[in-house]
C-alpha atoms as a printed R data frame, in Angstrom:
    type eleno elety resid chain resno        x       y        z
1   ATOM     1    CA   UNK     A     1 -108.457  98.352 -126.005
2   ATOM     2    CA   UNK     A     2 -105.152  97.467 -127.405
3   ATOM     3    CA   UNK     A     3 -103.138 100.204 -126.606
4   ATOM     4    CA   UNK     A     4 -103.358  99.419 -122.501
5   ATOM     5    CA   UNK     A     5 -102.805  95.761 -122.994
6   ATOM     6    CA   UNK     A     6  -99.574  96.820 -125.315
7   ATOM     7    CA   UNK     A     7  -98.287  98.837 -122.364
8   ATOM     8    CA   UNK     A     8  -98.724  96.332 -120.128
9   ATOM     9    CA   UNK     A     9  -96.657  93.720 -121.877
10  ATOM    10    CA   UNK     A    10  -94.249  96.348 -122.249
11  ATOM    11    CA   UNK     A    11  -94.300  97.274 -118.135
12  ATOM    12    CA   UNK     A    12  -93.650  93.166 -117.570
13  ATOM    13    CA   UNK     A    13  -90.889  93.177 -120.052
14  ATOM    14    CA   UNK     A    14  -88.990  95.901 -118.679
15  ATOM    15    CA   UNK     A    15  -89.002  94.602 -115.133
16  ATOM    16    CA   UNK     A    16  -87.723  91.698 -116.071
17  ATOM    17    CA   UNK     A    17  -85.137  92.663 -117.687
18  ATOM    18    CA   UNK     A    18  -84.347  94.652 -114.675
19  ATOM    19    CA   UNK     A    19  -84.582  91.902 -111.982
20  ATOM    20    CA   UNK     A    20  -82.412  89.669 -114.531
21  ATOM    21    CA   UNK     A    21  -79.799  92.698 -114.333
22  ATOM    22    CA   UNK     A    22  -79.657  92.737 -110.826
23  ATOM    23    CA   UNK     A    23  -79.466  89.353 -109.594
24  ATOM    24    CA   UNK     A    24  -76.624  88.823 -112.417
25  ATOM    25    CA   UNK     A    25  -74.727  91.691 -110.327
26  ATOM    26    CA   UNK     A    26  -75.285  90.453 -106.422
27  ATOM    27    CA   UNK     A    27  -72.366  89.127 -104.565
28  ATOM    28    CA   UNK     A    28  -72.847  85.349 -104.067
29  ATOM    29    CA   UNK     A    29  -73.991  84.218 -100.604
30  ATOM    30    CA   UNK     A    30  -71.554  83.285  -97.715
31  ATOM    31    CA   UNK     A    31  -71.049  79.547  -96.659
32  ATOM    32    CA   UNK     A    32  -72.384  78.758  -93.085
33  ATOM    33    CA   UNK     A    33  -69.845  78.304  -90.577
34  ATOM    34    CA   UNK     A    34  -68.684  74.753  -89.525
35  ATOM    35    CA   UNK     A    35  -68.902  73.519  -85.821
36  ATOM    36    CA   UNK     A    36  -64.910  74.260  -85.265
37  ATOM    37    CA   UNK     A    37  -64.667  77.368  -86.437
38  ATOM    38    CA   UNK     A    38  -67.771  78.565  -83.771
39  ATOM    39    CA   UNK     A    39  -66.521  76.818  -80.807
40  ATOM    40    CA   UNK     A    40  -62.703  78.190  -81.179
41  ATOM    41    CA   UNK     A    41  -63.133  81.693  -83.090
42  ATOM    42    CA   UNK     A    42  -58.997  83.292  -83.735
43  ATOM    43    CA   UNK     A    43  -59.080  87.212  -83.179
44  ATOM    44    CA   UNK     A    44  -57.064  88.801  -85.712
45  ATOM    45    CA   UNK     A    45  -56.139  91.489  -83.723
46  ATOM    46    CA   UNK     A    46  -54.212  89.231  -81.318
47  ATOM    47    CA   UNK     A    47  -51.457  87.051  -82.575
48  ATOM    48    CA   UNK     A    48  -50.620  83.930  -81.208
49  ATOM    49    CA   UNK     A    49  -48.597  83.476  -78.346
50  ATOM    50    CA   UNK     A    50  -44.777  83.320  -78.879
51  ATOM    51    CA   UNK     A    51  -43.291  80.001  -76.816
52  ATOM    52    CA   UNK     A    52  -41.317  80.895  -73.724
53  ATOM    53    CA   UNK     A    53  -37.409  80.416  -74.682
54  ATOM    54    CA   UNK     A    54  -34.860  78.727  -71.102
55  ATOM    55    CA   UNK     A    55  -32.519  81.082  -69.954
56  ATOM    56    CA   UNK     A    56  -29.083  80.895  -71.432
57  ATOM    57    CA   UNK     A    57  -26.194  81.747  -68.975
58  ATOM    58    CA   UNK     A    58  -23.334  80.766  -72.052
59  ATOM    59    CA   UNK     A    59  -22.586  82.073  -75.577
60  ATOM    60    CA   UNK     A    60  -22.277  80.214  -78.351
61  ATOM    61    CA   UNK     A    61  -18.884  80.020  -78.804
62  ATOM    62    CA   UNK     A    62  -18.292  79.275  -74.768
63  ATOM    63    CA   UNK     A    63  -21.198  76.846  -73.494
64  ATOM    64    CA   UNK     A    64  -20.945  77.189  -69.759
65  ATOM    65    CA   UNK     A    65  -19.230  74.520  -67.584
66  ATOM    66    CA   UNK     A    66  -20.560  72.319  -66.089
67  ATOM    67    CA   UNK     A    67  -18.840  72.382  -61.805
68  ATOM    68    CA   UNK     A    68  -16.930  69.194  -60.994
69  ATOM    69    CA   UNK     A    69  -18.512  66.538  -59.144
70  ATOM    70    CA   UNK     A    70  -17.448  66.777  -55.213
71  ATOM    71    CA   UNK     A    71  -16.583  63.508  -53.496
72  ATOM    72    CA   UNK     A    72  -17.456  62.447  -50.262
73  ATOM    73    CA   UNK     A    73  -15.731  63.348  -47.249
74  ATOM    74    CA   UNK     A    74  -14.076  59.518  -46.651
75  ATOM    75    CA   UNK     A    75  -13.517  58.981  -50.497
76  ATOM    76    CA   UNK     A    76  -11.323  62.618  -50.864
77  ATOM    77    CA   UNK     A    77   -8.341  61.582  -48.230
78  ATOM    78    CA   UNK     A    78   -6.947  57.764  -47.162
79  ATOM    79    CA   UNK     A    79   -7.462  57.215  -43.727
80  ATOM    80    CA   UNK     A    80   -4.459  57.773  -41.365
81  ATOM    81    CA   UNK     A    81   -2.500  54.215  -40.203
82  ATOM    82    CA   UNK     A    82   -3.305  53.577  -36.716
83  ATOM    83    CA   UNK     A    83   -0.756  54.200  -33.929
84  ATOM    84    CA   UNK     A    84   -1.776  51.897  -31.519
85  ATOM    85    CA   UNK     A    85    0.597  50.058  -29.660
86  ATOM    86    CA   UNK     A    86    0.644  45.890  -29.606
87  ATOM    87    CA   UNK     A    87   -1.607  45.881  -25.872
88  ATOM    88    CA   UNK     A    88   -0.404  42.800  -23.666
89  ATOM    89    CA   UNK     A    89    3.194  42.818  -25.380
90  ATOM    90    CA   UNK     A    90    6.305  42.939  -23.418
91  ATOM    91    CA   UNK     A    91    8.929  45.553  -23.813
92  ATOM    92    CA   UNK     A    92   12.438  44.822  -22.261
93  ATOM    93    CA   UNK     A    93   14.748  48.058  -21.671
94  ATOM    94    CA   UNK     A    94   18.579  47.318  -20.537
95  ATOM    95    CA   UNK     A    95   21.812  49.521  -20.109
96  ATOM    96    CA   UNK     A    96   23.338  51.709  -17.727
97  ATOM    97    CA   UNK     A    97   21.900  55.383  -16.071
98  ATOM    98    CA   UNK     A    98   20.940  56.467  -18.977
99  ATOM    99    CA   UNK     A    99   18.502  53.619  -19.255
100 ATOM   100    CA   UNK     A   100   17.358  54.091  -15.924
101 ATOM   101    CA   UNK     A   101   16.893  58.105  -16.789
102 ATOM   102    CA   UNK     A   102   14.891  57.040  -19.448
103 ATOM   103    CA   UNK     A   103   13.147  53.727  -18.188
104 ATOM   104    CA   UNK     A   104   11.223  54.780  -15.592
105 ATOM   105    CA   UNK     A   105    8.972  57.536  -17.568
106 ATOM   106    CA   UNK     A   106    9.115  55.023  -20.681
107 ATOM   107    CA   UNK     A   107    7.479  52.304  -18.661
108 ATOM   108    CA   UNK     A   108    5.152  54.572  -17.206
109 ATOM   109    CA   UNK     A   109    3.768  55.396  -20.898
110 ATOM   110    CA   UNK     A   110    4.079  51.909  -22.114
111 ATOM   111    CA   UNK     A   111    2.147  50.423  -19.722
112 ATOM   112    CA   UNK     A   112   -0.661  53.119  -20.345
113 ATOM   113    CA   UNK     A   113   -0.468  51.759  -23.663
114 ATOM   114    CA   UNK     A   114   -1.455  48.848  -22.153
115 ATOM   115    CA   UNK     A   115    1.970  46.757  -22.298
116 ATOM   116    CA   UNK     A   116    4.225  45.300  -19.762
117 ATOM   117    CA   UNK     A   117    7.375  46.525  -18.840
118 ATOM   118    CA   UNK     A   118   10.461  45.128  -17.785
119 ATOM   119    CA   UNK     A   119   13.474  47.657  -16.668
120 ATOM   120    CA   UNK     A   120   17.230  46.096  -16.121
121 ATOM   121    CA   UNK     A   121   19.790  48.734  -15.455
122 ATOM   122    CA   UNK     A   122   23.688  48.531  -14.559
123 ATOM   123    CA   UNK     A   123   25.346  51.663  -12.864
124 ATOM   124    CA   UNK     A   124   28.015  52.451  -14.035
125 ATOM   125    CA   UNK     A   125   27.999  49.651  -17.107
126 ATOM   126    CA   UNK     A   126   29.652  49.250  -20.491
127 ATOM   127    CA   UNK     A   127   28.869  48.030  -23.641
128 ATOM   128    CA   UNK     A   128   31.129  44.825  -23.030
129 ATOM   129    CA   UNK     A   129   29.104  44.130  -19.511
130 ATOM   130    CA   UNK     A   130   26.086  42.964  -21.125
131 ATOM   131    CA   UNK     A   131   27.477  41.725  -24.523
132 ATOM   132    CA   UNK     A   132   29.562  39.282  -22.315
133 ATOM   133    CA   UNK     A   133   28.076  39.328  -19.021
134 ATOM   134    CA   UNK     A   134   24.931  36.879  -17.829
135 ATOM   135    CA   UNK     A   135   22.653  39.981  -16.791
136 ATOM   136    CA   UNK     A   136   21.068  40.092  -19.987
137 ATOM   137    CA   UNK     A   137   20.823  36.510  -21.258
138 ATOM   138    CA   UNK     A   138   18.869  35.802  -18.204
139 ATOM   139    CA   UNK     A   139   16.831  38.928  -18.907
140 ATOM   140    CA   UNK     A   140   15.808  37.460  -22.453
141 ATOM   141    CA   UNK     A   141   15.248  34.429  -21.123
142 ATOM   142    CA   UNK     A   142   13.035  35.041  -17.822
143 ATOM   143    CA   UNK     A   143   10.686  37.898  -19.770
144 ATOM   144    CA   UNK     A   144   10.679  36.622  -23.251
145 ATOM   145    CA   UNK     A   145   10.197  40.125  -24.625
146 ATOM   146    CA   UNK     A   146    8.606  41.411  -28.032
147 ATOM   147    CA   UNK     A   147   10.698  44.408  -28.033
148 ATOM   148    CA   UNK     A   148   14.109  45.384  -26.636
149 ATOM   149    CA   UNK     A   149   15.320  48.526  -26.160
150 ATOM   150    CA   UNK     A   150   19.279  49.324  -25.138
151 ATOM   151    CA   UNK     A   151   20.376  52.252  -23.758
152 ATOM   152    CA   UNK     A   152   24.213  52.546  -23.397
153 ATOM   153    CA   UNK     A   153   27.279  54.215  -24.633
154 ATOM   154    CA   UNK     A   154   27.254  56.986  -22.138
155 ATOM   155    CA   UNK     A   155   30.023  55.436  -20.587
156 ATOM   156    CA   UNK     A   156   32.312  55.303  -23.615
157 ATOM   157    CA   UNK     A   157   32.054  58.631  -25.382
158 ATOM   158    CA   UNK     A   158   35.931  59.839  -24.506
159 ATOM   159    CA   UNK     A   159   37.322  56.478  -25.200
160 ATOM   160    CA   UNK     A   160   40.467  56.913  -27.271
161 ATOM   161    CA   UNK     A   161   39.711  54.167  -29.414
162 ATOM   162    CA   UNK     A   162   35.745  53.874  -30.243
163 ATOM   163    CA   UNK     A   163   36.487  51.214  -32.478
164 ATOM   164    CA   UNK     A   164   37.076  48.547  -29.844
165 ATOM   165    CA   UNK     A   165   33.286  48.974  -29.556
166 ATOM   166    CA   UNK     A   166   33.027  47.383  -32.869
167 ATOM   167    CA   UNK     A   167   33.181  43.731  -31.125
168 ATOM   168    CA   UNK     A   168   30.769  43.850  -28.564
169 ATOM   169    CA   UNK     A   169   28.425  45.760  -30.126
170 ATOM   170    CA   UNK     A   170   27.742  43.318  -32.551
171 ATOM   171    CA   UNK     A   171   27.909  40.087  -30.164
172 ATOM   172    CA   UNK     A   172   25.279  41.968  -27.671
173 ATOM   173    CA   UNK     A   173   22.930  42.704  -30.651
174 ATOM   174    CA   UNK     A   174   23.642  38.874  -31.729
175 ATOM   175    CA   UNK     A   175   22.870  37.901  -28.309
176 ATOM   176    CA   UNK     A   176   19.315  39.224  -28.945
177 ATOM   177    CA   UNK     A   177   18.064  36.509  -31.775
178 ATOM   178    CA   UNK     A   178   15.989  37.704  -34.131
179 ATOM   179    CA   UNK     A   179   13.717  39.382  -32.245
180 ATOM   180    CA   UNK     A   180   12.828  43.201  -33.202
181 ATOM   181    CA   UNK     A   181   15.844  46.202  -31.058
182 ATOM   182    CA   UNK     A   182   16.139  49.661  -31.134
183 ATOM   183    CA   UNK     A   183   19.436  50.962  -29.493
184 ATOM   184    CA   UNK     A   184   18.805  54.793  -27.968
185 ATOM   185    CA   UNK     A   185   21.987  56.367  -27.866
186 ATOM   186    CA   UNK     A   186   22.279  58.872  -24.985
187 ATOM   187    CA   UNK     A   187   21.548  62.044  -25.447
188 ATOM   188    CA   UNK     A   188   25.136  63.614  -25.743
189 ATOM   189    CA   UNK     A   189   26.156  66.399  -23.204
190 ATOM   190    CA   UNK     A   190   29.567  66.789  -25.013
191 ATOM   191    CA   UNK     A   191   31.169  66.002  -28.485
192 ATOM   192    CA   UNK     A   192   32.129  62.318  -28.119
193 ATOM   193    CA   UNK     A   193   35.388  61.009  -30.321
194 ATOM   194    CA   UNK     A   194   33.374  58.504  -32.502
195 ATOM   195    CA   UNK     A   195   31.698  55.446  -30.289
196 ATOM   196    CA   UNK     A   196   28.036  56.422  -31.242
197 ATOM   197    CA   UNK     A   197   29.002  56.421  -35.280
198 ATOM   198    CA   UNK     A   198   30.764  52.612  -33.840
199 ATOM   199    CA   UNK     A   199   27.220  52.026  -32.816
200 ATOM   200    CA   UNK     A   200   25.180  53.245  -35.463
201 ATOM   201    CA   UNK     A   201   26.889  51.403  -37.799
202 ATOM   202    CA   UNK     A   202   27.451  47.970  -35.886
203 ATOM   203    CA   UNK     A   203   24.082  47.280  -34.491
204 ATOM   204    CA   UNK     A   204   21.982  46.379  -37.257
205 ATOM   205    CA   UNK     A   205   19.631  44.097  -37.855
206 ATOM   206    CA   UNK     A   206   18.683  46.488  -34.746
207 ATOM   207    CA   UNK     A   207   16.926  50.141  -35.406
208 ATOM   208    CA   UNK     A   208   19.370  53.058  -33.940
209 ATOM   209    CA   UNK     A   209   17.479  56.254  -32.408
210 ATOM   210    CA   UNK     A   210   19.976  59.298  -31.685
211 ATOM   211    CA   UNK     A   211   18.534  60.974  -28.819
212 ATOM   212    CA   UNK     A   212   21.190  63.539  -29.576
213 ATOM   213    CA   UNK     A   213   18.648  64.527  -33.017
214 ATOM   214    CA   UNK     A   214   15.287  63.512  -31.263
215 ATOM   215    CA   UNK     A   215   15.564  66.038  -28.309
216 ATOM   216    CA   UNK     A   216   18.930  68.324  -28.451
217 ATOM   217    CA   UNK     A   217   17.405  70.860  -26.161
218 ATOM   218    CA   UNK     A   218   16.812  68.374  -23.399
219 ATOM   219    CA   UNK     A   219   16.974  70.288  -19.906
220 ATOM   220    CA   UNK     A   220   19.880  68.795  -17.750
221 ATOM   221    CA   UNK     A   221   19.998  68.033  -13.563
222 ATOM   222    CA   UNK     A   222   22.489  69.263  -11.717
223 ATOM   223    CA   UNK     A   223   25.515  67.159  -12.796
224 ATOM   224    CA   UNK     A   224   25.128  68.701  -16.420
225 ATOM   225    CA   UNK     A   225   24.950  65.297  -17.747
226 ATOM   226    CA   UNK     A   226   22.128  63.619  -16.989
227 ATOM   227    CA   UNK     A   227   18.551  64.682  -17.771
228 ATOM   228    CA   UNK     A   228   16.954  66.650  -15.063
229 ATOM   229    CA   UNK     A   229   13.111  65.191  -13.729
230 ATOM   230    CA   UNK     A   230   11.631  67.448  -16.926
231 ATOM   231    CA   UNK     A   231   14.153  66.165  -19.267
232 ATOM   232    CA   UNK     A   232   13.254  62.861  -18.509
233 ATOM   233    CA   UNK     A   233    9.920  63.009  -19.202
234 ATOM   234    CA   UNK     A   234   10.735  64.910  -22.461
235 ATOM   235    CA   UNK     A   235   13.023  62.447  -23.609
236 ATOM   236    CA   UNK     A   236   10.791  59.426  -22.364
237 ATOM   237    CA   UNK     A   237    7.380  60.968  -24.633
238 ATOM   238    CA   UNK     A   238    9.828  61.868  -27.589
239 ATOM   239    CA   UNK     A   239   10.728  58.000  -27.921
240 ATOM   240    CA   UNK     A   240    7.257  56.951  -26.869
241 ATOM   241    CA   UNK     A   241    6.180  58.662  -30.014
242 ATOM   242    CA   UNK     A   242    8.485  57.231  -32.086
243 ATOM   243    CA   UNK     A   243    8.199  53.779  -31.387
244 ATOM   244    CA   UNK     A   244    4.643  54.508  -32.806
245 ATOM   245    CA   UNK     A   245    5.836  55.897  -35.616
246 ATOM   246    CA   UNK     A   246    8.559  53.292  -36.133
247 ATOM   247    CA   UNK     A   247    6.167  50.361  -35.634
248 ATOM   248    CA   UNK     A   248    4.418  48.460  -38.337
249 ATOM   249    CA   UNK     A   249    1.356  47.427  -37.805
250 ATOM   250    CA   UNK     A   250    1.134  45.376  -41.246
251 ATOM   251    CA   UNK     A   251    4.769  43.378  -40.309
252 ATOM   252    CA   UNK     A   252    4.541  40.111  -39.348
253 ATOM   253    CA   UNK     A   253    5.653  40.314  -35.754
254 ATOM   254    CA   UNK     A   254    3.900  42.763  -33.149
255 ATOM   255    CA   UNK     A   255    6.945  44.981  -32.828
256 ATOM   256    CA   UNK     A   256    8.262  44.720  -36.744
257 ATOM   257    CA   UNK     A   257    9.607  47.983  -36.618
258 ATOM   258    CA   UNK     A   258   10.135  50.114  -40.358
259 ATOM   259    CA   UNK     A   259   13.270  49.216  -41.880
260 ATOM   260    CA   UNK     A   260   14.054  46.878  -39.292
261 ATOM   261    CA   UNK     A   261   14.134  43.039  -38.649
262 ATOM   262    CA   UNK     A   262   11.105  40.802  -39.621
């Protein structure tokens, strides 16, 4: 009877020492998973996404450049000063053919301007006839004009002495006040032997326009001297335009011309 009991204490001992070796050699368990790790799981066989990177269109060394800022249309020019003629002022034109030649195509444009004209003319006439005459005094004095123009010289370009000119050129331009004058010299068919340089430099404070420069092509009627019906008009538009580019429109006076009186 004590041999089987002896084996079976043996039988117990031996399997406990073997389920002693065997949980001393078992990996230990794994923790359970938290909540964050379940709802957003990370595959390791795809790596994150790389963030997208802005186009460059420069190097480094040369950052690109930035295009200049482009200014409105009225800000990129000043605007042009206006031409426009004094409306309702008069202009007075005096002298000999010339002035006539001239006058009647003048007035024409003038008064399209809207201005009023007045045209005095002498045939033949000199300079002396209406520095020392009465036909212009009572011209000033019945039209009261903004502007007067004088057309004359024609008469005197083969004088052998121009400077007697010197004289009555002044006193006619005197005879005007201060009011603003332009003197046209004729346009010159021939050389002349000085009178228009006696007039250029005698007439200030008036302005001096040499029809000879404005319009030296001008076509000629049939005397050769005067300007034919074309011509006229030619010559008339040429100083037309300039007395709107002579003309200032900030001067004090409706007619203060550019460089002339005030």
């Amino acid at each position: 009877m004590q041999k089987p009991r002896r084996r079976r204490r043996l039988q117990l001992h031996l399997l406990s020492l073997v389920l002693t070796a065997a949980c001393a050699t078992a990996p230990p368990p794994r923790p359970a998973p938290t909540p964050a790790a379940i709802s957003a799981p990370v595959s390791a066989a795809e790596p994150p996404p790389t963030p997208a990177l802005a186009p460059v269109t420069g190097t480094a060394e040369t950052p690109p450049a930035s295009p200049a800022p482009s200014l409105p249309a009225e800000a990129s020019a000043s605007p042009p000063p206006t031409l426009d003629l004094p409306k309702g002022t008069r202009v007075l034109q005096v002298g000999d053919s010339f002035a006539d030649a001239l006058g009647v195509d003048l007035g024409k444009l003038l008064k399209g301007a809207g201005l009023r004209t007045s045209l005095e003319t002498k045939t033949p006439s000199y300079i002396g006839d209406w520095a020392f005459g009465d036909v212009l005094r009572k011209a000033i004095s019945n039209y009261n004009p903004d502007l007067v123009l004088i057309t004359l010289g024609a008469n005197e370009v083969e004088i052998p002495v121009p400077t007697q000119r010197v004289g009555p050129v002044q006193h006619l331009v005197k005879s005007l006040g201060d009011r603003p004058c332009v003197w046209v010299l004729p346009p010159l068919w021939k050389q002349d032997t000085g009178v228009m340089q006696v007039i250029k430099d005698n007439a200030k404070p008036c302005q001096v326009l040499d029809s000879s420069l404005l319009v030296p092509s001008l076509p000629r009627g049939p005397d050769h001297i005067h300007p034919s019906k074309e011509g006229r008009l030619i010559w008339a538009t040429a100083v037309f335009d300039w007395l709107k580019q002579a003309r200032d429109p900030e001067g004090p006076r409706p007619w203060s011309l550019r460089g002339g009186p005030s």
